[in-house]
C-alpha positions in Angstrom: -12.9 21.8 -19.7 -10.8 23.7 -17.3 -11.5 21.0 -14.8 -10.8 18.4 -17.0 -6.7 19.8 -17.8 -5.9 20.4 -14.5 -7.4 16.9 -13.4 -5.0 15.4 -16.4 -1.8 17.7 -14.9 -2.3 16.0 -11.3 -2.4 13.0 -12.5 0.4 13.4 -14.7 2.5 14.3 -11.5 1.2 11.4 -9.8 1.7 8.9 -12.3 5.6 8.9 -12.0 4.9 7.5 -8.5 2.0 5.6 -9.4 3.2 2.3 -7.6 3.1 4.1 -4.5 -0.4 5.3 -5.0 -2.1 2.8 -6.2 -4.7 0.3 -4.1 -5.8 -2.9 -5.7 -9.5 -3.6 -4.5 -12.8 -4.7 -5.5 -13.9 -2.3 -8.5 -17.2 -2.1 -9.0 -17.3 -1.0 -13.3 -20.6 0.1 -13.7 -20.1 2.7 -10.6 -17.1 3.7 -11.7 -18.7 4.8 -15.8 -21.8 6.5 -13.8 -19.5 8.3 -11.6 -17.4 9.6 -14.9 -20.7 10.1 -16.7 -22.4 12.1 -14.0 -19.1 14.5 -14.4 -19.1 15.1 -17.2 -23.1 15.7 -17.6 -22.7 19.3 -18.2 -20.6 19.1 -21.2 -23.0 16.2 -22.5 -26.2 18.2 -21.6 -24.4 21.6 -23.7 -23.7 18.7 -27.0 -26.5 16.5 -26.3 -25.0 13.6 -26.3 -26.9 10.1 -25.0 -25.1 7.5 -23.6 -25.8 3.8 -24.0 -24.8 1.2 -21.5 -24.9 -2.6 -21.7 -22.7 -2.9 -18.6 -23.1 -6.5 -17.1 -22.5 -6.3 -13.3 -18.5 -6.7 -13.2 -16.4 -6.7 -10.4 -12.2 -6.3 -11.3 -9.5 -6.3 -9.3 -7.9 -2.5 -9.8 -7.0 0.9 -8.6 -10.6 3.1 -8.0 -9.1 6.2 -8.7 -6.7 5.7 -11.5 -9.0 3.5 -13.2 -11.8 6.4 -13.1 -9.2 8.6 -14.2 -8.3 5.9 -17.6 -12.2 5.9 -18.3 -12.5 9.6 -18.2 -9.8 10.4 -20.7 -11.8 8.1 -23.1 -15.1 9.6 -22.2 -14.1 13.0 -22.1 -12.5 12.7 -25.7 -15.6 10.6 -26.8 -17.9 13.8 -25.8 -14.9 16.4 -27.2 -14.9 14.6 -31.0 -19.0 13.9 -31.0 -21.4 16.0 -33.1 -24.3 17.1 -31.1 -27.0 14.9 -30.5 -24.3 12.1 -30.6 -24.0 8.7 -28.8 -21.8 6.7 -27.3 -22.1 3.1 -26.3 -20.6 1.6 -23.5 -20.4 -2.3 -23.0 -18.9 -4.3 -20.1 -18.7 -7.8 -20.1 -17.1 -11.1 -19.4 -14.8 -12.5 -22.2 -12.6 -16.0 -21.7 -12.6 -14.7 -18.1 -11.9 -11.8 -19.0 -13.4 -8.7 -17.9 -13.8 -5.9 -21.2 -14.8 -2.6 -21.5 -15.8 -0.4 -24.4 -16.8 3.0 -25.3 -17.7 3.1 -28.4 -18.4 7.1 -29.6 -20.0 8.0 -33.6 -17.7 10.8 -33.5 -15.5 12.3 -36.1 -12.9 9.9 -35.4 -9.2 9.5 -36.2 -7.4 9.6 -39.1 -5.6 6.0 -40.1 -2.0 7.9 -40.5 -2.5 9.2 -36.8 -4.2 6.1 -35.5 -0.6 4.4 -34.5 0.7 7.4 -32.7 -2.4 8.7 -30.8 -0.8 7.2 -27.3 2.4 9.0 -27.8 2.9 12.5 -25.3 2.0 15.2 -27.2 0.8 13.9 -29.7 -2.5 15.9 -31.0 -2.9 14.4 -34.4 -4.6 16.2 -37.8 -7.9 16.5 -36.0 -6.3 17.8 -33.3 -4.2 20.8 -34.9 -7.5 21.8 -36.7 -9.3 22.5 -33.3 -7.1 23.1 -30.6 -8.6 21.1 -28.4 -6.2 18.4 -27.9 -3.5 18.5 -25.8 -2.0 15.3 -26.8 -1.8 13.9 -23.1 -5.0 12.4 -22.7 -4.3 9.0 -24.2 -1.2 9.3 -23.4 -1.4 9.7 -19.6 -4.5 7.0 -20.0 -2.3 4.0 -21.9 0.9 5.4 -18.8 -1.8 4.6 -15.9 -3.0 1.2 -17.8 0.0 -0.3 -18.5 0.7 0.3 -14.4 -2.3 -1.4 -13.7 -1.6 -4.2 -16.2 -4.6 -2.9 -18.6 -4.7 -3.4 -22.2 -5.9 -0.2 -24.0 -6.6 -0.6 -27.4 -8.3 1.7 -30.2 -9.5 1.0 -33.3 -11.2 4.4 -35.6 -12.5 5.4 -39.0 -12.2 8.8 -39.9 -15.9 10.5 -40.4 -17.4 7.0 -38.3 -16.6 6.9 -34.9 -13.6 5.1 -32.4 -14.0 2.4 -30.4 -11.7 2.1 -27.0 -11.1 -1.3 -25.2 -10.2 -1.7 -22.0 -9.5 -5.1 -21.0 -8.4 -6.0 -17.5 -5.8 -8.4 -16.5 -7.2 -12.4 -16.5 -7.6 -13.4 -12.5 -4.9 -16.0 -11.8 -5.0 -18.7 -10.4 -3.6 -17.1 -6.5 -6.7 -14.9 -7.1 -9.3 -17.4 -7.5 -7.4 -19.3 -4.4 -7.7 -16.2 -2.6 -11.7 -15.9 -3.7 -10.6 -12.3 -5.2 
């Protein structure tokens, strides 16, 4: 956990430069979600919580690093708001040429009043002032990097069912397929 908030603070000081970090390249998806799972496999082993991945073998155009960083806010929060012996399912696939990501956690989920505020800084929500486990700049920081990268981040919850993240990258252009990116 300790890990975790000081790996969200440096990349909160980075992300105000994040155009001068950032280096668009061949992203392998599925290596990035095993490199976020395999972190965070002490926490899961301590919950017991199974993953489930249906990831189809993408290749996007992105940042490595901040990317990795976007899918282990979502992870890490999946694991965080899961019951032990929870799941979470994680599907990659093509869409309308579209690459799409989701994790998809059977957790305690999010209240609908605190659904349309849980990207905003600070923001810990109900849930969140009940545990003290938020800090309210996960998501935030998460949705800051995406929208940098041109990622849609979306999330859809029900309290007491689960929430389900999607990440859906930018559509190649045309200059892109030119290129053969």
């Amino acid at each position: 956990r300790l890990y975790l908030l000081l790996d969200q603070q440096l990349h909160a000081t980075r992300l105000m430069t994040i155009e001068l970090d950032n280096r668009i390249e061949k992203v392998h998806v599925k290596d990035v979600l095993i490199q976020e799972i395999k972190a965070l496999r002490t926490w899961c082993f301590e919950k017991k919580i199974a993953f489930d991945l249906e990831v189809d073998d993408l290749t996007v155009h992105s940042d490595t690093k901040w990317l990795g960083f976007i899918v282990r806010q979502i992870l890490s929060n999946a694991v965080k708001y899961s019951d032990v012996g929870g799941e979470v399912r994680i599907t990659a696939h093509m869409t309308n040429e579209q690459a799409v990501l989701i994790i998809q956690d059977e957790g305690i989920g999010i209240k609908s009043e605190d659904l349309p505020r849980v990207f905003r800084k600070s923001y810990t929500g109900t849930i969140g002032r009940e545990t003290s486990a938020a800090t309210g700049m996960g998501l935030y920081l998460a949705k800051q990097a995406a929208e940098s990268l041109h990622i849609l981040l979306a999330i859809e919850s029900k309290e007491g069912v689960g929430t389900t993240v999607k990440i859906a990258f930018p559509k190649m252009n045309d200059y892109q397929k030119t290129l053969g990116m």
